[in-house]
Each structure stands twice: as structure tokens, then as C-alpha cells.
C-alpha positions as CSV (number, residue, x, y, z in Angstrom):
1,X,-22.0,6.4,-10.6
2,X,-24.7,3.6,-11.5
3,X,-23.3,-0.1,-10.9
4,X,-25.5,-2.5,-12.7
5,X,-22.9,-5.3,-12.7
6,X,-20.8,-6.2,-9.8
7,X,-18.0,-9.1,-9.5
8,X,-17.8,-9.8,-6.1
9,X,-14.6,-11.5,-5.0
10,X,-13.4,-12.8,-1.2
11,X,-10.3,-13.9,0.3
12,X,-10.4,-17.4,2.0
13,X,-11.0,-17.3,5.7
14,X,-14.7,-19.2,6.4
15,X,-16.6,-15.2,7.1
16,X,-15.9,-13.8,3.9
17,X,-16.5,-17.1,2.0
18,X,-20.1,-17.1,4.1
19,X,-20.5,-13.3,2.5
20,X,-19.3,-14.1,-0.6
21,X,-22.6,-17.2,-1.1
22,X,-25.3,-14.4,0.5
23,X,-24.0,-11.3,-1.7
24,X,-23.9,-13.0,-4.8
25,X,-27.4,-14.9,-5.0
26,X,-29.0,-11.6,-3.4
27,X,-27.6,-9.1,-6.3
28,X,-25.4,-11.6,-8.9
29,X,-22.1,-11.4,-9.7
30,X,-20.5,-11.4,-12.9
31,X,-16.7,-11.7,-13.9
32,X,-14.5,-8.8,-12.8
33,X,-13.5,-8.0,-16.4
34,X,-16.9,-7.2,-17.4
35,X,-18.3,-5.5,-13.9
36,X,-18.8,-1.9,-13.2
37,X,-17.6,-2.0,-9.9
38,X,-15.3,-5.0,-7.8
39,X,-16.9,-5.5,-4.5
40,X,-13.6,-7.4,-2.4
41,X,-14.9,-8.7,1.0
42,X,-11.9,-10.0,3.2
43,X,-9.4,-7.4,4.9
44,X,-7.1,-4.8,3.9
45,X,-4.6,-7.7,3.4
46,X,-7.4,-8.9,0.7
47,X,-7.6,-5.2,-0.6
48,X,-4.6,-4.5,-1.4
49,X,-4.6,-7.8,-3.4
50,X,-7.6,-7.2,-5.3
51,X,-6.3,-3.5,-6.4
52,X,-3.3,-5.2,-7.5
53,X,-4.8,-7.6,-9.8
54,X,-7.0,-5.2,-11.4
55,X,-4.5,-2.1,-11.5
56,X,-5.2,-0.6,-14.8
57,X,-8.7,-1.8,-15.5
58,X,-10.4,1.4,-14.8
59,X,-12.8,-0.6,-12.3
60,X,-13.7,1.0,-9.0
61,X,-13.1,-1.1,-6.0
62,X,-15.4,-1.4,-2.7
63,X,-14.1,-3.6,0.0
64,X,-16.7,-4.5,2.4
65,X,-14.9,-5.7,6.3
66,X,-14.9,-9.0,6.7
67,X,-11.0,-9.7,8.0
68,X,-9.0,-8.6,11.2
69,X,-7.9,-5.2,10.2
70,X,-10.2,-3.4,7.7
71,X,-8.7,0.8,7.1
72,X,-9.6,0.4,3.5
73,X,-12.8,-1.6,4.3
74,X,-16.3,-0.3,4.7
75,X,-18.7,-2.0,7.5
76,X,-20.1,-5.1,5.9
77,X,-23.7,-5.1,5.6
78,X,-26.1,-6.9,3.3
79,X,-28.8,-4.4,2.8
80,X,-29.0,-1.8,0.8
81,X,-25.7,-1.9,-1.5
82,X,-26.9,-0.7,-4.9
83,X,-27.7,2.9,-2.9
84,X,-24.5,2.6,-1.1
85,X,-22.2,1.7,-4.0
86,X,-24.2,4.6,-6.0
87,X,-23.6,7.2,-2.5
88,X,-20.2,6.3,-2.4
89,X,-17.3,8.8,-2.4
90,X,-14.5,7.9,-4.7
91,X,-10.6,8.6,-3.9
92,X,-8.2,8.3,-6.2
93,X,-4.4,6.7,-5.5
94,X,-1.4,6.6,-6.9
95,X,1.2,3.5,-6.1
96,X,4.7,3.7,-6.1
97,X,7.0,2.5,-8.5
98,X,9.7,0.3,-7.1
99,X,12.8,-0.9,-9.7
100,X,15.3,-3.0,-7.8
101,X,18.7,-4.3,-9.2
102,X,19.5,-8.2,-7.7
103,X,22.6,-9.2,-6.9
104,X,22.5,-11.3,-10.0
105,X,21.9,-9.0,-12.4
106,X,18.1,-8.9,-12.4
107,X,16.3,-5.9,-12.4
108,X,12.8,-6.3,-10.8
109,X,10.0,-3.8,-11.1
110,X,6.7,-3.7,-8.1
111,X,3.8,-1.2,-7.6
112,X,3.1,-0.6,-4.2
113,X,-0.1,1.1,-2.4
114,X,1.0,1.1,1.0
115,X,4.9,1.3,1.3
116,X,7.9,0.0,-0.6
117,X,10.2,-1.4,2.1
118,X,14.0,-2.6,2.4
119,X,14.4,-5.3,5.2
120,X,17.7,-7.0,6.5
121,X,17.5,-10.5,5.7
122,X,19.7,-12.0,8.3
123,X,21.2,-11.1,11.8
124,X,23.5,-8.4,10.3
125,X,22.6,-4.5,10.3
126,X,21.6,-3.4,7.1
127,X,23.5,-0.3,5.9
128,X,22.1,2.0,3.4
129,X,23.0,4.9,1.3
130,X,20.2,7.1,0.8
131,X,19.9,9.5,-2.4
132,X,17.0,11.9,-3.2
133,X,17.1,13.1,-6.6
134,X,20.4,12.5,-7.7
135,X,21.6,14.1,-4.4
136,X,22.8,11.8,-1.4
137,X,21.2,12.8,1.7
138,X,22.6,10.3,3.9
139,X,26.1,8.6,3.3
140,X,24.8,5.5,5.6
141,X,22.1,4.6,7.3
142,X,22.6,1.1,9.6
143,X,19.1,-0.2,10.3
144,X,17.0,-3.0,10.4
145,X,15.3,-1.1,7.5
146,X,13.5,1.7,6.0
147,X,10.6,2.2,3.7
148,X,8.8,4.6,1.9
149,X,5.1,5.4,2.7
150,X,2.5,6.6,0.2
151,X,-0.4,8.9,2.3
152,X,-2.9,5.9,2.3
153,X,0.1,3.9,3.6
154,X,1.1,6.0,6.1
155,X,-1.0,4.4,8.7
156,X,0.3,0.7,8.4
157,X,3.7,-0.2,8.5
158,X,5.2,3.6,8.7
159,X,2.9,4.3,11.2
160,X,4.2,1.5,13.8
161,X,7.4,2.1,12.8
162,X,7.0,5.7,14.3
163,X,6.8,7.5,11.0
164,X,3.9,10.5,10.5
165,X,0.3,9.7,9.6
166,X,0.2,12.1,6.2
167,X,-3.4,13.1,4.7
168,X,-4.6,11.5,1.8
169,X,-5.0,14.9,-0.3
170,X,-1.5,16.2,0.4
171,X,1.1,15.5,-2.1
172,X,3.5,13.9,0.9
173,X,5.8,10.8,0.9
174,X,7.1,9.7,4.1
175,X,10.9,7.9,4.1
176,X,11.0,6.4,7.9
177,X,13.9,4.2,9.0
178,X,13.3,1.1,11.0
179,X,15.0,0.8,14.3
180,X,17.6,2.9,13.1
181,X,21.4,2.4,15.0
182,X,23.2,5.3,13.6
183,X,22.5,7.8,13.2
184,X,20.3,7.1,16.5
185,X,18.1,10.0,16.6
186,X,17.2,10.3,12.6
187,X,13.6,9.4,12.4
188,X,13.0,10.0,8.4
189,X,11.9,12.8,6.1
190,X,8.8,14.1,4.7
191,X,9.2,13.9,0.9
192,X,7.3,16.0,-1.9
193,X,5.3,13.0,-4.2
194,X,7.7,13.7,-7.0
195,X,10.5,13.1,-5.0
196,X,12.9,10.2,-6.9
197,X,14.6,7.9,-3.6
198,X,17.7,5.8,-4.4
199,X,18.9,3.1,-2.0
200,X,22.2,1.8,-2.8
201,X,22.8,-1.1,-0.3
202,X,26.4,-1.6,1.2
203,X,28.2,-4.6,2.0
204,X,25.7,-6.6,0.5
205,X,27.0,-10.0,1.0
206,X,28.1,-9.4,4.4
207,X,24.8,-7.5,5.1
208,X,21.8,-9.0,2.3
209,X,18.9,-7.1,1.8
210,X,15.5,-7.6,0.5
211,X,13.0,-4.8,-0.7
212,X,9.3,-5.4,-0.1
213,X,6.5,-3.9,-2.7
214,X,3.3,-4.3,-0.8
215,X,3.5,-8.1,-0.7
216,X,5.8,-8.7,-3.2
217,X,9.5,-9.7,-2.0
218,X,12.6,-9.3,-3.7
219,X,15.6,-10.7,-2.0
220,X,19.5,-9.8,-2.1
221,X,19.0,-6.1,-3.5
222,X,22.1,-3.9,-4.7
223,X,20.4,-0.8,-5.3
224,X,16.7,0.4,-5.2
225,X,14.8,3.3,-6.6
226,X,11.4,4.1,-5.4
227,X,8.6,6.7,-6.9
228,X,5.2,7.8,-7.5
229,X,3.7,6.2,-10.3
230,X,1.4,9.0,-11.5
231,X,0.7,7.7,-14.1
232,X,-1.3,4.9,-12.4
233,X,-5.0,5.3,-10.9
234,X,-6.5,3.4,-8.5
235,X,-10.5,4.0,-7.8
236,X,-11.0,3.4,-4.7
237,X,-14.7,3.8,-3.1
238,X,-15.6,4.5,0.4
239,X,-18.9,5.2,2.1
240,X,-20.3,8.5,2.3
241,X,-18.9,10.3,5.5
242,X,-16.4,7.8,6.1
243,X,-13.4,8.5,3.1
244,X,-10.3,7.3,3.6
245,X,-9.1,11.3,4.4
246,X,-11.6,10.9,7.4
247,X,-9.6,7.8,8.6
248,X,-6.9,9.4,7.9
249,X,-7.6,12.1,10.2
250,X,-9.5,10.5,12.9
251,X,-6.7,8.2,13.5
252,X,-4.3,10.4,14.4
253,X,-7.0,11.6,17.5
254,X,-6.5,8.0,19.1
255,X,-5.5,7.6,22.7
């Protein structure tokens, strides 16, 4: 890949602002609709936003570290990018698709790269039916929650909610309930990626619930469907050696 023109963008904290000033007056930086490649510099909070405002430009995105997490971040450095972007090794995502039915009617729709996730919204247990392709798995489900976790999800939310860590070339979903009360001892499925999940929501005035698209909330939910959106690419470059499938991997050798 050759990247003549790069639109560097930053979140707000003071570190990436700093590197936004030095990266852009050492190799430009044009607007992101006319760049080959979207350098975002922040964390993988900052990421995840910058792959959702460009999702189906076609631009490849490089994040460079400069926020508190950083899994979808390479090391920031000043030196030598052109060679790096150019060295890069590019992995392709695909979101999910969440459509969610309000309690008013509405019918919302949300990508998500790292989970879609239902969430009680007051002191009451949540209680969920869970469906997989037109089949009901699970009558009810009482919880504080459950989500479903694409592979480059899987080590984020899912991941401290004790679901599995899944590699980011199998073709995996994981559905992982969060601090399930009954049934006590169900800790989720592994899904194939064409998998279609239906959440209907009971008692939902007793018991409201929101679903959760990444970062983007919608409250008092009746029923939710969640799946791949295959149709959707994301470009997503790493540095050479150290793809997300190697993060993937090396986390799940932590102790």
C-alpha cells in the first residue's frame, strides 16, 4: 500500500492533542475524505469512534497509542511512519448489526465493532428470552445483562465478563450473559458468524432494558436482533508482527 495523503485525527485528552501538532507539521495532514489512510491517535475508546465515522469510506485506519488502553493501537512513535504505514499488515472486520424495537414503537438500527450489549436499567433483574435463528434456546435468562462479542471484541467487555477470548480469523461469535441468576451456572454459547440472535425482553416496564451498540445507547428495548454485518468492511492496519490475531493470541497467555 503507498499512503501519500494522511488525515490525522485525535481524541481530546492534552497527549494526543500534543501528537496531533508534531505529526501533522512533520508529514501534513489533509481531510479524511480525501486521505489514503486515517491515522487516529487517542485510545481504543478513540478507535472505535473514528472506524465508526468513516465506516464505508474504504479508508484504512491506523491508530497510533496515545490513551489508557490501546488493543487496537500501535506504539506511538514519530519516526519513520510513511515505511511503517506502507509495512503495515491489514485486517479486515466485520461489525454487527444491531435492530432494536423501543417501547414506543421506534425501531433503532447500530453497527458495533466490539459487542452489542443489553443492560438492566434499574435495580430490577433483567429477564430475557433468547432465540437463535428462529429457534428459542433459552425461555429466560434473569441477568444483569448479556451481550454479543464479535472476535476483535472478544477481549473487552466479554472478556471481563468471563466470556472466551475468540481469534480474529475464526468465524466465531461469543453470546456471554452478565452476572447471570438463573440459570446460575450458564456461561454463554459460542455462535457460528451467521448465526441470527433475538432478544425478546420480559416484563419490560417492571424490568427496562437498554441495548448498547459500541457506544451507542438505546433505552427501554422490547425486542432485539443482533448479526454480522457482512456486508460491511472495516480496514484496519496494524504493525508488522503485531496484528490484531497476535494480540489476540498473546492475551490469552497472561498470568
Amino acid at each position: 500500500m503507498s499512503f501519500e495523503k494522511i488525515a490525522f485525527l485525535a481524541s481530546d485528552n492534552e497527549e494526543a492533542q500534543a501528537a496531533l501538532d508534531v505529526l501533522s507539521k512533520r508529514y501534513g495532514n489533509v481531510d479524511s475524505q480525501e486521505a489514503d489512510v486515517i491515522v487516529a491517535i487517542g485510545g481504543d475508546g478513540y478507535m472505535l469512534k473514528a472506524i465508526h465515522a468513516h465506516i464505508g469510506s474504504g479508508i484504512p485506519i491506523y491508530g497510533m497509542n496515545r490513551g489508557s488502553v490501546g488493543f487496537l493501537m500501535n506504539e506511538y512513535s514519530e519516526d519513520d511512519l510513511l515505511n511503517r504505514l506502507e509495512a503495515a499488515d491489514a485486517t479486515i472486520l466485520h461489525p454487527l448489526k444491531m435492530t432494536a424495537k423501543q417501547s414506543d414503537g421506534t425501531i433503532a438500527n447500530a453497527l458495533a465493532i466490539n459487542e452489542v450489549s443489553l443492560l438492566r436499567e434499574t435495580s430490577q433483574a433483567a429477564k430475557i428470552k433468547i432465540s437463535i435463528d428462529g429457534k428459542i434456546r433459552m425461555e429466560e435468562l434473569v441477568c444483569d445483562g448479556i451481550l454479543v462479542a464479535t472476535p476483535a471484541g472478544s477481549t473487552a467487555y466479554n472478556y471481563s465478563a468471563q466470556g472466551p477470548i475468540i481469534p480474529i480469523d475464526t468465524d466465531l461469535l461469543a453470546l456471554t450473559p452478565i452476572s447471570a441468576f438463573r440459570p446460575r451456572r450458564w456461561h454463554g454459547a459460542l455462535l457460528s458468524h451467521s448465526a441470527k440472535v433475538r432478544f425478546d425482553i420480559l416484563e419490560t416496564k417492571k424490568r427496562p432494558v437498554s441495548a448498547v451498540a459500541d457506544h451507542n445507547e438505546i433505552r427501554d428495548v422490547e425486542w432485539v436482533e443482533v448479526e454480522q454485518a457482512a456486508n460491511v468492511d472495516l480496514l484496519i492496519l496494524f504493525d508488522e508482527g503485531h496484528t490484531l490475531d497476535e494480540r489476540i493470541l498473546a492475551e490469552q497467555f497472561i498470568y
